[in-house]
C-alpha positions as CSV (number, residue, x, y, z in Angstrom):
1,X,128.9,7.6,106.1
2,X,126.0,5.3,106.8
3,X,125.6,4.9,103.3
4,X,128.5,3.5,102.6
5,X,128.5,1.3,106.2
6,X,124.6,0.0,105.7
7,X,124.1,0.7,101.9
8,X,120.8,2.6,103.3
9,X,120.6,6.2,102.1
10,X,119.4,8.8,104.3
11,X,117.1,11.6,103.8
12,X,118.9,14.2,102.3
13,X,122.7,14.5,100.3
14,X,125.2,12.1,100.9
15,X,128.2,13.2,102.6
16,X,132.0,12.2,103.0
17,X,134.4,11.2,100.3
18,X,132.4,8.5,98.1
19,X,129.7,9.4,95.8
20,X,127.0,7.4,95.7
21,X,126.7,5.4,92.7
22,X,125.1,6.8,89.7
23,X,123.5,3.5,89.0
24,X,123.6,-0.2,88.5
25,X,126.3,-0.2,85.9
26,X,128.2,2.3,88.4
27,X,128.1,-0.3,91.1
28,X,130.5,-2.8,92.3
29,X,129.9,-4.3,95.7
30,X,133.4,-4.4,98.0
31,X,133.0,-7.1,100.4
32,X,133.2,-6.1,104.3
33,X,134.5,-8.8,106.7
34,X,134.6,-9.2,110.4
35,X,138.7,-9.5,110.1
36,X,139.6,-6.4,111.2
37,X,144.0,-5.0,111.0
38,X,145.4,-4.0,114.1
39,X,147.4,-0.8,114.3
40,X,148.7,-1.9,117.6
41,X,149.6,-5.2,119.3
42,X,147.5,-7.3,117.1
43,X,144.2,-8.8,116.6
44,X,143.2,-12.7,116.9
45,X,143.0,-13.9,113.2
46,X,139.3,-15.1,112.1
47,X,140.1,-18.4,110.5
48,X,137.2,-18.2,108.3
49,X,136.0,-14.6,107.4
50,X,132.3,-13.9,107.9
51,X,131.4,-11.9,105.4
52,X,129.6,-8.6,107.3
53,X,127.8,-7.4,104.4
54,X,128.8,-5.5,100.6
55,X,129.0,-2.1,100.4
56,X,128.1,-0.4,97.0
57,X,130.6,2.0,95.6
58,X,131.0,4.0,92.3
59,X,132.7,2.1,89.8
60,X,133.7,5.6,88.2
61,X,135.1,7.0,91.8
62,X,137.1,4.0,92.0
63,X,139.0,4.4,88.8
64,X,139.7,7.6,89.8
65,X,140.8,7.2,93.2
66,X,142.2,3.6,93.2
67,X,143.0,3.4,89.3
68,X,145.5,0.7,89.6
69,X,143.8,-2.2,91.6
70,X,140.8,-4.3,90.3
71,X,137.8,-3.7,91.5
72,X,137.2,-7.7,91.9
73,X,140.1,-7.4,94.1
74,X,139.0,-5.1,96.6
75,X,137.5,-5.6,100.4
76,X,137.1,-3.4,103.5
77,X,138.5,-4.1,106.9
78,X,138.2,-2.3,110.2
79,X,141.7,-0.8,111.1
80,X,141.6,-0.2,115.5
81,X,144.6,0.6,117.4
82,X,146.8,4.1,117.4
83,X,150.1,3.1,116.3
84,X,149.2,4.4,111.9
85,X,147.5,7.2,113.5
86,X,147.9,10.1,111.0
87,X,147.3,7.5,108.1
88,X,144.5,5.6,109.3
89,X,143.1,6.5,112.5
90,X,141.3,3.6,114.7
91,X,137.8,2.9,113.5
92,X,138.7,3.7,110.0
93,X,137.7,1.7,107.2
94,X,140.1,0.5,105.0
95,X,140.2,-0.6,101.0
96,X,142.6,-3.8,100.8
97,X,144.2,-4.8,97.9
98,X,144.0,-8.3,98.1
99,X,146.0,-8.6,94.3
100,X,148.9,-7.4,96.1
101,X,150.3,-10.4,98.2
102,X,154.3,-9.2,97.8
103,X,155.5,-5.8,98.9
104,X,157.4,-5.5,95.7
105,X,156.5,-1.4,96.2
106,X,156.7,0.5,99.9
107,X,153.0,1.2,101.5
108,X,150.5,0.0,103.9
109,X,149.9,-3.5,104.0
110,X,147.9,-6.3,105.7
111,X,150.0,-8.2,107.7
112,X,149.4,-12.0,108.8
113,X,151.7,-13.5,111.5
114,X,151.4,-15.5,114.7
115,X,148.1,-15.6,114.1
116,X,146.8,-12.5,114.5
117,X,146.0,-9.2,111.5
118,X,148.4,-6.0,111.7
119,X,148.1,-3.0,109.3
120,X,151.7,-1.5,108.8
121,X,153.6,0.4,106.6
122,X,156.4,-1.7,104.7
123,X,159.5,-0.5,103.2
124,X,161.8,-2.3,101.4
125,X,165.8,-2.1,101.8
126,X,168.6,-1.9,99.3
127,X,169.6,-5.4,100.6
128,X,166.0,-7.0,100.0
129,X,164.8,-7.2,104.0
130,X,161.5,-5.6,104.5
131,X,161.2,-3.2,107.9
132,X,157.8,-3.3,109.0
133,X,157.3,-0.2,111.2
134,X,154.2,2.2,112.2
135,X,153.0,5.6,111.0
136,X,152.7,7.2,115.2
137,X,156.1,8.5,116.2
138,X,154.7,7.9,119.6
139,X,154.6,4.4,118.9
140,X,157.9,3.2,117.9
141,X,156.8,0.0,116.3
142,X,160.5,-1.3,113.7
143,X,160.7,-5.2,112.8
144,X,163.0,-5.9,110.1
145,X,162.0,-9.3,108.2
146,X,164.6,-11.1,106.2
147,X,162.8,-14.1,105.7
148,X,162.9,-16.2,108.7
149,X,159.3,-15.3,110.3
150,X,156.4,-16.6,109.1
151,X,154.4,-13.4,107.5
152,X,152.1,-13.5,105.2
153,X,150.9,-10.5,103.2
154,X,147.6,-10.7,102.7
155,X,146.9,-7.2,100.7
156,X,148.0,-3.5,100.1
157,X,146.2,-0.5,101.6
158,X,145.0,1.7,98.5
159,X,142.5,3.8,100.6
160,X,141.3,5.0,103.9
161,X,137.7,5.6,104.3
162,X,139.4,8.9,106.6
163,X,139.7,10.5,102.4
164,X,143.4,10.0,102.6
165,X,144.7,8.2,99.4
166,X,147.7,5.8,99.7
């Protein structure tokens, strides 16, 4: 895991669900920013995003794992709060999507509204409304958005750094 946070390895294997990569022309670089998606009440939204650091993953695991997203694409955010527990648990890392700006499929997405970052799961209805709602059955968390709030999506979930594909 502190490979893949510092891009430092430590003495001996690598562990968790990302291989490290094989070598230069196995790396892309995913960018990691200080935004991080709430799973809960909500998170102040950075207006510029710092750029934390890059984090070098294998270009081969990622066509395996995340085959239809480009790797250009990608970036990590911190996911806190318990309401997608199950999914993503808080402190998990997440791999955005950022190509994916219209929920046009259901899935996890980054949310943008009333200034803050959510990460929640949209579904789409028959009659075109999306209902935004949260993974925790202890956290009963249903908006239904039919195109009079402000929200912006700002990328698709494709992978939780928990091993849990989306």
């Amino acid at each position: 895991m502190n490979y893949i946070i510092t891009g430092r390895r430590t003495t001996g294997a690598l562990t968790g669900p990302a291989p490290a990569p094989a070598g230069d022309a196995d790396t892309i670089r995913i960018p990691l920013f200080s935004a991080t998606g709430s799973m809960g009440k909500g998170n102040d939204l950075i207006t510029e995003d710092v750029l934390m650091g890059e984090i070098p993953v294998s270009r081969h695991w990622l066509a395996l794992n995340v085959p239809r997203s480009r790797p250009e694409a990608l970036q990590l955010v911190h996911a806190y709060g318990d309401s997608m527990q199950g999914t993503l648990n808080s402190g998990d890392f997440a791999i955005v999507d950022t190509d994916c700006q219209v929920a046009d499929i259901d899935g996890v997405y980054v949310l943008q509204a009333n200034g803050q970052l959510f990460i929640k799961r949209v579904t789409r209805r028959i009659d075109g409304a999306h209902v935004i709602t949260s993974d925790n059955p202890s956290v009963r968390t249903v908006d239904v958005l039919d195109g009079s709030q402000p929200v912006r999506i700002c990328g698709r979930v494709v992978y939780g750094w928990n091993g849990r594909r989306f």
